[in-house]
N, C-alpha and C positions, 0 to 999 in steps of 0.2 A: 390388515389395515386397522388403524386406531378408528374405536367407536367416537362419531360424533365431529371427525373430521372430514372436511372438503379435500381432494386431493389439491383442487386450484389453491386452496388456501392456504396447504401445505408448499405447494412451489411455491406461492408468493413467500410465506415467511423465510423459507430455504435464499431466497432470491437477496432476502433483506438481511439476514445473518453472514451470508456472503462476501455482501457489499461491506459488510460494518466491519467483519475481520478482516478482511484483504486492506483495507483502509487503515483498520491500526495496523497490523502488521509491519505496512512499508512505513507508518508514523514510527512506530515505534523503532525499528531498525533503524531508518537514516537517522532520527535524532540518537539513537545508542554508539551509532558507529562515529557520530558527531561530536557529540561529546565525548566517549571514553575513550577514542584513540585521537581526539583533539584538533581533527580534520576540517571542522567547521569555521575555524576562522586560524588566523597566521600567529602563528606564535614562532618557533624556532626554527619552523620546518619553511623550505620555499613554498613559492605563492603556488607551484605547479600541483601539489597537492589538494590545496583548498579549491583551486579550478578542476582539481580532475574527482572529488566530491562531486562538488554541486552539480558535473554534467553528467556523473553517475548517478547522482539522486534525481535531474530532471529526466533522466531516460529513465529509469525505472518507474519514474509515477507516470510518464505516458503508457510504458505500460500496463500498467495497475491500472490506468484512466479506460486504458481500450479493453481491459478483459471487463471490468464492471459495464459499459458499455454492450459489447456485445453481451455480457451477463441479461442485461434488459431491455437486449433486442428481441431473444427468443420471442 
């Protein structure tokens, strides 16, 4: 164990590093997959694409939303 550390105070920061990457993580993917394969909005491609994004991007930050959630239920 590190001198001069709280274990609580270690989960807590563990808890808040967590949060902060899981967060960019899924920011930074759906805006990558957004922009470089041009999903985000209609260009050439049918509309079926840019709807089958965004329902891909809203189910995955629910569950991003539910792991950080129970992340700070413990």
């Amino acid at each position: 164990m590190e001198q001069g550390w709280d274990p609580e105070v270690k989960k807590f920061f563990l808890r808040i590093l967590n949060t902060i990457s899981m967060g960019l993580i899924w920011l930074i993917t759906a805006v990558a997959a957004g922009i470089y394969n041009k999903l985000a909005w209609k260009g050439d491609r049918p509309i079926i694409f840019v709807i089958l994004f965004y329902t891909v991007a809203a189910i995955s930050l629910f569950f991003v939303i539910r792991y950080i959630y129970r992340l700070w239920k413990k």
